[in-house]
C-alpha positions as MATLAB code, in Angstrom:
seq = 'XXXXXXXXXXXXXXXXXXXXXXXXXXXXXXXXXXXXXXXXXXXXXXXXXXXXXXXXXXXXXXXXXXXXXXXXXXXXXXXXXXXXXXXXXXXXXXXXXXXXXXXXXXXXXXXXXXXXXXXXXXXXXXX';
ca = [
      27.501   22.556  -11.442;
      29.538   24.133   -9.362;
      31.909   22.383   -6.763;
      31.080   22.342   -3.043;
      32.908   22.715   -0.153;
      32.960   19.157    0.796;
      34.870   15.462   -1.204;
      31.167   14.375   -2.734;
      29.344   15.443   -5.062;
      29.236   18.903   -6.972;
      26.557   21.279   -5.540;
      23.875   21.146   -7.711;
      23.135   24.175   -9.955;
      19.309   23.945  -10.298;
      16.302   22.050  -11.067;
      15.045   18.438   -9.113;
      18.455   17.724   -8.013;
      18.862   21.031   -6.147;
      15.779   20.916   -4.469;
      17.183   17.431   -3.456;
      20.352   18.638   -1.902;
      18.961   20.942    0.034;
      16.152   18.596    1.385;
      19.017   16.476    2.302;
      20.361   19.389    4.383;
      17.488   20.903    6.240;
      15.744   17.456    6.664;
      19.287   15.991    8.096;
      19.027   18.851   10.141;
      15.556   18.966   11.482;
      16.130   14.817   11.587;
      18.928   14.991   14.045;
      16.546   17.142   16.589;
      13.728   14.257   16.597;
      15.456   11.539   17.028;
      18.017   13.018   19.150;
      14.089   13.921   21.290;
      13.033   10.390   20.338;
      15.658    9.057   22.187;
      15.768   11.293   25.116;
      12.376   10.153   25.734;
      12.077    6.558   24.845;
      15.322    5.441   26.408;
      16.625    8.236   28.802;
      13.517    9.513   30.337;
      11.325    6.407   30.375;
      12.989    3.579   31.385;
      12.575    0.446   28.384;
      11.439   -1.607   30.643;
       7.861    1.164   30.861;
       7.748    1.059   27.186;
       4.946   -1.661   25.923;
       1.509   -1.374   24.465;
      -0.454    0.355   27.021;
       2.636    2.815   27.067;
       2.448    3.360   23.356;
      -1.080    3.454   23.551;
      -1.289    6.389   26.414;
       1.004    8.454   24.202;
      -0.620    8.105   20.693;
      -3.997    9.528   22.362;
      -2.185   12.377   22.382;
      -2.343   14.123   18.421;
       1.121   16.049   19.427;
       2.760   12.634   19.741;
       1.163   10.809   16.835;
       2.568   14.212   14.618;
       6.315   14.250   15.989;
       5.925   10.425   15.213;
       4.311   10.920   11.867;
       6.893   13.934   10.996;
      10.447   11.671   11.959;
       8.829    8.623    9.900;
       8.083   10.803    6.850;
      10.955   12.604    7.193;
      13.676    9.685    7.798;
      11.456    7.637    4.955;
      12.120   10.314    2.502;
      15.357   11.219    3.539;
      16.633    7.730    3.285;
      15.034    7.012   -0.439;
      16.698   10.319   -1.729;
      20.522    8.865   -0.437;
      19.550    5.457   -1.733;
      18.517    7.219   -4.826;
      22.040    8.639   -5.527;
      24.004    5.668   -4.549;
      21.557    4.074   -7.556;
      22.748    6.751   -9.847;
      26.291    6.658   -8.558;
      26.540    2.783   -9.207;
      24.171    1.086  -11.092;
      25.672    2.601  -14.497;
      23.486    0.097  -17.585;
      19.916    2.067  -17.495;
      17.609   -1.298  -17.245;
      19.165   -2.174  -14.073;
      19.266    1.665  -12.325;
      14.892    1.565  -13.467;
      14.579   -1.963  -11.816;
      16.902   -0.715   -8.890;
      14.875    2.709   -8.322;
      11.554    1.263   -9.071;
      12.368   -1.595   -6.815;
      13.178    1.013   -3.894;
      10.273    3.272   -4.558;
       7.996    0.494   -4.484;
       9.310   -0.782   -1.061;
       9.432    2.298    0.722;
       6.709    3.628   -0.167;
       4.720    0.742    0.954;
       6.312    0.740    4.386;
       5.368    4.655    4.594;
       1.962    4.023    4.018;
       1.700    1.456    6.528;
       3.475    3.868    8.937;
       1.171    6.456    8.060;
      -1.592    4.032    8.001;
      -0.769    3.047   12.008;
      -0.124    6.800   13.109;
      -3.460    7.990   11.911;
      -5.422    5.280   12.289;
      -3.919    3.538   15.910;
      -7.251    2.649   18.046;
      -5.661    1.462   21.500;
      -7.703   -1.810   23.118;
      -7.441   -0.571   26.751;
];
């Protein structure tokens, strides 16, 4: 491994762990533009006091809106397990506790993104 630029961690050299740096990066990245557009638009544009059910509703029968909802969610999902992922590895040092730990995590998150996913495909509005 070599050392990067930064205090943290060495830049990885290759394999799983690479790929998983550089997700970090370009998802980070692309991250920072949606919500940065989530907010803009939930909070600066519309005022809250427009956002409820019927407002919610009007926007998801759009499929542009239910993507850009369905991309941040995966994204900040997966982005957020991988960190959580090497603070497990950086701390949780005896090898029955890291499994429990991760497994624990996986399990979790992954069931809240498939109920996320589940509600941005599958939202039918009652109006």
């Amino acid at each position: 491994m070599s050392l990067s630029s930064s205090y943290g961690r060495p830049r990885p050299t290759g394999g799983l762990e690479l790929g998983s740096w550089l997700f970090m990066r370009l998802s980070g990245l692309l991250l920072l533009i949606l919500a940065l557009g989530h907010l803009v638009i939930m909070h600066l544009i519309h005022n809250v006091d427009e956002i409820n059910y019927a407002f919610v509703a009007n926007r998801y029968a759009s499929g542009f809106w239910r993507g850009y909802d369905l991309l941040l969610l995966i994204l900040a999902m997966i982005h957020g397990i991988n960190g959580v992922r090497i603070i497990i590895d950086d701390y949780v040092h005896a090898k029955p506790w890291r499994q429990v730990a991760l497994g624990t995590l996986y399990l979790v998150c992954g069931g809240f993104l498939v109920l996320g996913i589940g509600v941005a495909l599958f939202f039918k509005p009652l109006l």
